[in-house]
C-alpha positions in Angstrom: 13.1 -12.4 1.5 15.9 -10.9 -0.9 18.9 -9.2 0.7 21.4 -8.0 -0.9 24.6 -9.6 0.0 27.8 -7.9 -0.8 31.6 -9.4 -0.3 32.8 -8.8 3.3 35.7 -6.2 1.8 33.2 -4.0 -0.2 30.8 -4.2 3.2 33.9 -2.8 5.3 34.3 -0.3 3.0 30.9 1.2 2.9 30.7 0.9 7.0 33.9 2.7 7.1 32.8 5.8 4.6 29.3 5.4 6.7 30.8 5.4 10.2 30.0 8.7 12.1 29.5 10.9 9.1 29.4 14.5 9.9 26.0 15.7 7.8 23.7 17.5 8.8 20.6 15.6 10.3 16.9 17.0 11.1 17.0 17.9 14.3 14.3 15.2 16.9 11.0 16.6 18.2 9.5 14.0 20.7 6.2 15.1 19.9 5.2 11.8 19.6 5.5 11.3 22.8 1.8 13.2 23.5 0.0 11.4 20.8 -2.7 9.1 22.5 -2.4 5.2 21.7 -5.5 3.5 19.6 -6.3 0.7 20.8 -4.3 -0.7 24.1 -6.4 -1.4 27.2 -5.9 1.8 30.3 -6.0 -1.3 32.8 -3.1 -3.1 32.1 -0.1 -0.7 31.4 2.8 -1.0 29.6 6.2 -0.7 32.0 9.9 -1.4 31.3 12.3 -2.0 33.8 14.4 1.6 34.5 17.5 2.3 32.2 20.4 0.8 33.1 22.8 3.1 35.5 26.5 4.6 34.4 28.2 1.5 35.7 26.4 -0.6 33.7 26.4 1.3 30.5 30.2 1.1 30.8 29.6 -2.5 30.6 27.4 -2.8 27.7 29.7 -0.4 25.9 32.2 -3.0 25.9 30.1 -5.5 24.4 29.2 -2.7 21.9 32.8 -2.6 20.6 32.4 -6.2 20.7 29.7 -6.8 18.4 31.6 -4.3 15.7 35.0 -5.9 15.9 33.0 -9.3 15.1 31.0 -7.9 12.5 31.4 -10.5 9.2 29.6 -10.2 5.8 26.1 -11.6 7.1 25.5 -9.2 10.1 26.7 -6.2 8.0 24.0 -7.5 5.6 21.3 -7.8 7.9 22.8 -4.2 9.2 21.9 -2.4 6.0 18.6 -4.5 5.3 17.3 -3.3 8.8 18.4 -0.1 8.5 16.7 1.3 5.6 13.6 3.3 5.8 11.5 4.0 9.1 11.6 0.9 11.6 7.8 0.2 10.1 9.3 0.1 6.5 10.8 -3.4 6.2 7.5 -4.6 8.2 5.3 -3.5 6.0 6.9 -5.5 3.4 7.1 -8.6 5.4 3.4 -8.7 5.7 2.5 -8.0 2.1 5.2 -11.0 0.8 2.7 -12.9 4.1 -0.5 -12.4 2.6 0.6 -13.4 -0.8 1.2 -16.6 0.4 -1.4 -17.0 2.9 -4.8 -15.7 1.1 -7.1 -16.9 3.5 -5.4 -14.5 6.1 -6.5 -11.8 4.2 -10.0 -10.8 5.2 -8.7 -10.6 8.3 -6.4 -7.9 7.4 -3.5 -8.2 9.4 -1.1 -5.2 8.6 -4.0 -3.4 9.8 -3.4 -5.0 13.4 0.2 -4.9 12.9 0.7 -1.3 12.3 -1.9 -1.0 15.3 0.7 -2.6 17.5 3.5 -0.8 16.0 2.2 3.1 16.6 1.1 1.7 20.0 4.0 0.7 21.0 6.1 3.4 19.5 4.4 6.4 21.2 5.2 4.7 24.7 9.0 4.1 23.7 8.9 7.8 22.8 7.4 8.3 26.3 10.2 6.0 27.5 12.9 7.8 25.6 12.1 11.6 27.4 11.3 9.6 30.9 15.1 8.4 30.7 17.4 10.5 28.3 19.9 7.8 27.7 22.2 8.6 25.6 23.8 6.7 22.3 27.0 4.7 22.9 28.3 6.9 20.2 27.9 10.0 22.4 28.9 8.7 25.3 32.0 7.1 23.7 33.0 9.8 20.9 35.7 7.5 20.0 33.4 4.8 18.9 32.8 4.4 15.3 29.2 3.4 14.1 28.6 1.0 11.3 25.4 3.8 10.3 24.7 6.8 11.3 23.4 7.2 14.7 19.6 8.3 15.1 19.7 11.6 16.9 17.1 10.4 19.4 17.6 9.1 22.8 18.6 5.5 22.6 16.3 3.6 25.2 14.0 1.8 24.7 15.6 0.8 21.0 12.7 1.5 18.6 13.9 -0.8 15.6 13.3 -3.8 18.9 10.1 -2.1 19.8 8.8 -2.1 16.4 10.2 -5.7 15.9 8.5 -7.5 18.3 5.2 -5.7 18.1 5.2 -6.9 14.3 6.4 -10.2 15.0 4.3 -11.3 17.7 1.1 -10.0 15.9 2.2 -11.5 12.4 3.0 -14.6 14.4 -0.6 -15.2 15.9 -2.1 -14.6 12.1 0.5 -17.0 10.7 1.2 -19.4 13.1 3.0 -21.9 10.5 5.6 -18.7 10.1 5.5 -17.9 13.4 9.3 -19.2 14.4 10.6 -17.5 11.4 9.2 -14.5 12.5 10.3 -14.2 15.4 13.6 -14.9 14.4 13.3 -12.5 11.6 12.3 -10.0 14.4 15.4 -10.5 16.5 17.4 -10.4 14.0 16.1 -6.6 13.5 16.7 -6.2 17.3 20.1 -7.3 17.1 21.3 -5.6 14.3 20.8 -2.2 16.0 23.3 -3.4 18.7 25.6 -4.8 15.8 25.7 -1.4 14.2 27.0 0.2 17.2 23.8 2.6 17.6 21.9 1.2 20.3 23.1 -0.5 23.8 21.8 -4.5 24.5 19.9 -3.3 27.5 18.0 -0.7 24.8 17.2 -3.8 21.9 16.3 -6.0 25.6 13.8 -2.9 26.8 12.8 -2.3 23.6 12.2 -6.2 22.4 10.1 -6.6 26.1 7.7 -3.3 25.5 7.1 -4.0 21.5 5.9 -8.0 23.0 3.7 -6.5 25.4 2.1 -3.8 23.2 1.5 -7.0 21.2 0.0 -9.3 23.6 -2.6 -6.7 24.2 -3.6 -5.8 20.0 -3.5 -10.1 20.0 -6.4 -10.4 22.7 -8.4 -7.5 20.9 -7.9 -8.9 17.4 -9.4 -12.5 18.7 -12.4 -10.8 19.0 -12.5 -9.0 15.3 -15.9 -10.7 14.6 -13.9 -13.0 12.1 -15.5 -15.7 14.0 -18.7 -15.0 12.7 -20.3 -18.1 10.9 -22.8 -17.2 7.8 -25.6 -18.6 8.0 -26.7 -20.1 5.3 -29.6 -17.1 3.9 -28.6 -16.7 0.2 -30.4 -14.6 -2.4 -32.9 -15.9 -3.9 -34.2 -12.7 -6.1 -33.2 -13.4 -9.5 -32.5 -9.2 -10.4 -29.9 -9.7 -7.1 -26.4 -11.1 -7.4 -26.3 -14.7 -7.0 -23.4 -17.0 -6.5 -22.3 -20.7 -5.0 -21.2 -19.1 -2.2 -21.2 -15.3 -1.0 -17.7 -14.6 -0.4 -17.2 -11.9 2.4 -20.4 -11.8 3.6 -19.5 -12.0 7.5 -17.2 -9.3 6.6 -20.3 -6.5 7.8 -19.7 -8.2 11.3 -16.0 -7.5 11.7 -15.4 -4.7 14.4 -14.6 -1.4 13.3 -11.6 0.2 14.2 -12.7 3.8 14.0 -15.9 3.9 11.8 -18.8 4.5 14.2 -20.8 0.9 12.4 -20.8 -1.0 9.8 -23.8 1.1 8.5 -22.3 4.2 9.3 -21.8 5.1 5.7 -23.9 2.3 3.8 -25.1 3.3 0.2 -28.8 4.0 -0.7 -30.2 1.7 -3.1 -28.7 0.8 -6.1 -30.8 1.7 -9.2 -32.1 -0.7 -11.7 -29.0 -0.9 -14.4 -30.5 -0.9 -17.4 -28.7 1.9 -18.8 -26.1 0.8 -17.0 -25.9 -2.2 -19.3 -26.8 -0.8 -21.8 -23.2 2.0 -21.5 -21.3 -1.6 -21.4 -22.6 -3.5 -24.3 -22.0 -0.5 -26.0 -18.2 0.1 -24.7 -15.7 -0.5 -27.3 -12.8 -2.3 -25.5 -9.2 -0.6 -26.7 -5.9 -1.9 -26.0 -5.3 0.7 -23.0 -8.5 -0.2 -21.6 -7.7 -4.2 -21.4 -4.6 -3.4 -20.1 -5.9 -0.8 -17.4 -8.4 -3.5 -16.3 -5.8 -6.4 -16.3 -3.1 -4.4 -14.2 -5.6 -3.4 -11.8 -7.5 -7.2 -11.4 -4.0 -7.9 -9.8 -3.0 -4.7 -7.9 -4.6 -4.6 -4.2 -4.2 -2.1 -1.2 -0.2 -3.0 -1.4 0.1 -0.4 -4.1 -0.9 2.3 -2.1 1.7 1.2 0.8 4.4 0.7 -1.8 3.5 4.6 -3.0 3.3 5.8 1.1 6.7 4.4 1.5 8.0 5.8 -1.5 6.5 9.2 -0.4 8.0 9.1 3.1 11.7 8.6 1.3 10.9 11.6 -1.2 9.8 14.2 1.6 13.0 12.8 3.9 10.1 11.2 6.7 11.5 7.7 7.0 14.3 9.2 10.3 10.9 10.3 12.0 9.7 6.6 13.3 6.6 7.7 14.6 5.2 10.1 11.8 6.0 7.3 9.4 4.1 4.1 11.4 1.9 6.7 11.6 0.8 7.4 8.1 1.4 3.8 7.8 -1.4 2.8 10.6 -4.1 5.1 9.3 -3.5 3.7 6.1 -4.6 0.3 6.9 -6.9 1.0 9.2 -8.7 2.8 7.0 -8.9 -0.2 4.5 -9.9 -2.3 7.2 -12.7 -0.4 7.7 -13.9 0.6 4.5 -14.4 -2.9 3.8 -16.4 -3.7 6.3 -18.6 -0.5 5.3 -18.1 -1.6 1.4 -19.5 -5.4 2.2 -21.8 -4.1 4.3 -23.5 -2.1 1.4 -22.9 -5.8 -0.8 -24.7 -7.4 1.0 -27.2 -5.0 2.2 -28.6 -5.3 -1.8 -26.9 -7.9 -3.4 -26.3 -5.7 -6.3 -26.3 -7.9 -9.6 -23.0 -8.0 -11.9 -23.2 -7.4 -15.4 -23.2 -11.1 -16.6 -26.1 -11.7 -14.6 -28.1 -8.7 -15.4 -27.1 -10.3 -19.5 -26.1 -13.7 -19.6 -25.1 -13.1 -22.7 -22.5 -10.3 -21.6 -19.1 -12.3 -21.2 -17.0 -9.8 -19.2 -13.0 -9.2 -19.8 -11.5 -11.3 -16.9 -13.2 -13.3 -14.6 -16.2 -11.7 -11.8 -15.5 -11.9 -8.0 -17.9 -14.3 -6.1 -19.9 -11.2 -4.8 -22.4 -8.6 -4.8 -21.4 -5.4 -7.4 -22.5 -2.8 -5.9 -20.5 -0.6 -4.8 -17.2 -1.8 -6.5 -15.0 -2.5 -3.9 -11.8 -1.3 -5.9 -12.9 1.9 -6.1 -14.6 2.6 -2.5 -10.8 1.0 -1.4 -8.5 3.0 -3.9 -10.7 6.6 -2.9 -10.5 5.5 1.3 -6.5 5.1 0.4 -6.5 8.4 -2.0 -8.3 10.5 0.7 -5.7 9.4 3.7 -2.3 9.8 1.5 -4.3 13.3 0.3 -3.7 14.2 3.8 -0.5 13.1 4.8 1.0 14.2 1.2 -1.2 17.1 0.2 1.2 18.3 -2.8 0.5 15.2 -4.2 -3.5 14.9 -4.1 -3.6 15.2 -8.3 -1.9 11.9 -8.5 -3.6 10.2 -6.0 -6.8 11.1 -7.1 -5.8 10.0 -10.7 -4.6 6.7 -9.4 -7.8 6.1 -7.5 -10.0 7.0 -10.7 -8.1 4.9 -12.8 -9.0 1.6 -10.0 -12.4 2.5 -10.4 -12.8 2.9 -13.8 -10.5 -0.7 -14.6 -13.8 -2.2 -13.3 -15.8 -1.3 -15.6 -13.6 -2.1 -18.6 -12.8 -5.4 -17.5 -17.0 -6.4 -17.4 -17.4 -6.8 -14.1 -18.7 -3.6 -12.4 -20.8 -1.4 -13.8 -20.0 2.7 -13.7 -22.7 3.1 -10.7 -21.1 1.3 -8.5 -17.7 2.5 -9.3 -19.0 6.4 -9.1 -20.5 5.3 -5.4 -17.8 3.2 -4.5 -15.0 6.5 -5.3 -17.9 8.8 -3.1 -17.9 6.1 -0.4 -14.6 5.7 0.3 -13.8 9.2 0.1 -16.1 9.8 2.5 -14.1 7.0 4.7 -11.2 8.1 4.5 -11.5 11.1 5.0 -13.7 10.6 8.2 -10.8 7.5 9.5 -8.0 10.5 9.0 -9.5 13.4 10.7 -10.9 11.1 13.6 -7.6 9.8 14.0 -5.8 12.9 14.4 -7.8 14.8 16.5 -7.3 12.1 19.6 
């Protein structure tokens, strides 16, 4: 993970010009603290012990000034790191530079599960946060200079240790080779907060304690995703069907849904026969912008569009507001997850050929996926994404929409999808995400 490590000197300088800075901050709504969580089970409830009393805040404010006086290059680094963007940001990061490495992890989609945990676990420290009022060290110590600026919310639980540890515990169970590292990562978030001078141990301790439990629960339910699911062996035998060594995905249908009614909920009618569909591709003439549309978008996947919601959250000044932003962040990715299973649900419903099998004389631009065409999974994914950022960032719809046309029409340039099933795949998961969104925020 790259951090950028400046000289201890320049690293004083900056937390002195930082410290307590007297701009003008948005005002914090708690609102957040009504939202209903997803997925955590009514009949084992989240608790925290009670916030610690006057006496003992005087003690931990000690160990506040502590922490700053000892401050040295690497904990200022880790200090900034942590502290840019929403508490979600740097997490969603961590799991993309994951799956890159880990690629059999993927179907499983773990941010998904992640981002679960983190927006469960956020709405109860907001909860947490009115129950107990506690102020920042900063406020109750005005003479106490903070390496950042403090948040303007109450400070217990901490919600840079809540996020933490619900990230780290889930991301731990998916990668259990990583799973030290990732915890250690995580308390490394946790302590930083303290470090900086912004939150009190016993917040990053309450905090560190709800974000685990939050995650023990999204653990149990994501053992039972329907990953298990062995194939079982039936493989198409019709030769106008896609046909393939192995059909990659197909268990995929099985996976449980996170807010999609079924798997079949919005499954495609019947692909046509293609002939003018193969036809409209021999006939294609391939341009330079075209091979380089396809090959850009051959290795761009759903982490574009959460690079682009990040990026969005920093233009419109969302990133202070930690539960709007693991919000957008959550539907997001569960809105993937479940347009794939309703995308390989429709694969393998028909098996829809590719275009080198429908010609085996057609040699397409880069290589075809081991399954079924139709619909093109690009597509069906890039509109779900389109329709949920269209929501959250409605001034920005035009670009989205251009972004997600662009996916879809890659496909067909590079040979491997024909226009139908890019045309149904941008009406499917439009459809998908638009239904995930407006489901989600009416609960």
């Amino acid at each position: 993970m790259k951090r950028y490590i400046f000289s201890l000197a320049a690293c004083l300088i900056m937390a002195a010009a930082m410290a307590q800075t007297t701009s003008v901050v948005k005002p914090c709504n708690y609102e957040a603290a009504g939202w209903k969580t997803w997925l955590l089970d009514s009949t084992q409830p989240i608790t925290i012990a009670a916030a610690p009393n006057t006496t003992q805040s005087q003690a931990e404010l000690k160990l506040v000034k502590q922490r700053i006086h000892d401050l040295d290059e690497k904990k200022l680094a880790a200090i900034r790191y942590w502290d840019a963007g929403a508490p979600s940001y740097r997490w969603n990061q961590i799991v993309i530079d994951l799956l890159n490495q880990k690629f059999d992890v993927q179907l499983r989609m773990p941010a998904s599960w992640m981002n679960i945990a983190i927006y469960d676990a956020t709405i109860i420290a907001w909860r947490e946060k009115l129950k107990y009022k506690r102020q920042r060290p900063n406020i109750a110590d005005p003479s106490l200079k903070t390496v950042i600026n403090a948040p303007l919310t109450y400070a217990y639980p901490c919600e840079h240790s809540v996020t933490a540890a619900a990230a780290a515990y889930v991301l731990a169970y998916f990668f259990p080779a990583k799973a030290d590292s990732i915890i250690q990562m995580a308390h490394e978030a946790s302590q930083s907060r303290v470090d900086a001078g912004v939150q009190y141990p016993g917040d990053a301790e309450a905090g560190w304690d709800l974000g685990k439990q939050v995650a023990m629960q999204i653990i149990e339910k994501a053992k039972n995703d329907g990953s298990a699911k062995v194939w079982n062996g039936n493989m198409n035998t019709d030769p106008k069907k896609w046909t393939g060594k192995y059909p990659m995905g197909i268990t995929l249908a099985e996976f449980t849904p996170m807010v999609i009614q079924s798997h079949d909920q919005f499954r495609l009618p019947p692909p046509p026969d293609f002939a003018s569909d193969m036809k409209e591709m021999k006939d294609f003439k391939q341009t330079f912008h075209s091979a380089a549309q396809a090959y850009y978008w051959a290795t761009t996947g759903p982490e574009l569009w959460y690079d682009l919601a990040s990026k969005k959250m920093f233009e419109y000044r969302m990133m202070d507001d930690a539960p709007t932003a693991v919000r957008v962040y959550t539907v997001l990715n569960v809105a993937y997850h479940d347009a794939v299973i309703a995308i390989f649900d429709s694969k393998y419903t028909y098996w829809g050929i590719r275009p080198n099998q429908y010609d085996t004389a057609f040699k397409s631009l880069i290589d075809t996926p081991p399954f079924p065409g139709y619909p093109s999974g690009h597509a069906a994914g890039a509109a779900t994404s389109c329709a949920v950022m269209s929501y959250f960032f409605p001034g920005d719809a035009k670009q989205f929409q251009k972004l997600a046309q662009d996916c879809a029409d890659s496909r067909f340039y590079a040979g491997i999808h024909f226009k139908t099933d890019d045309e149904v795949g941008l009406k499917m998961g439009d459809a998908i995400g638009k239904y995930v969104v407006e489901t989600w925020m009416k609960k």
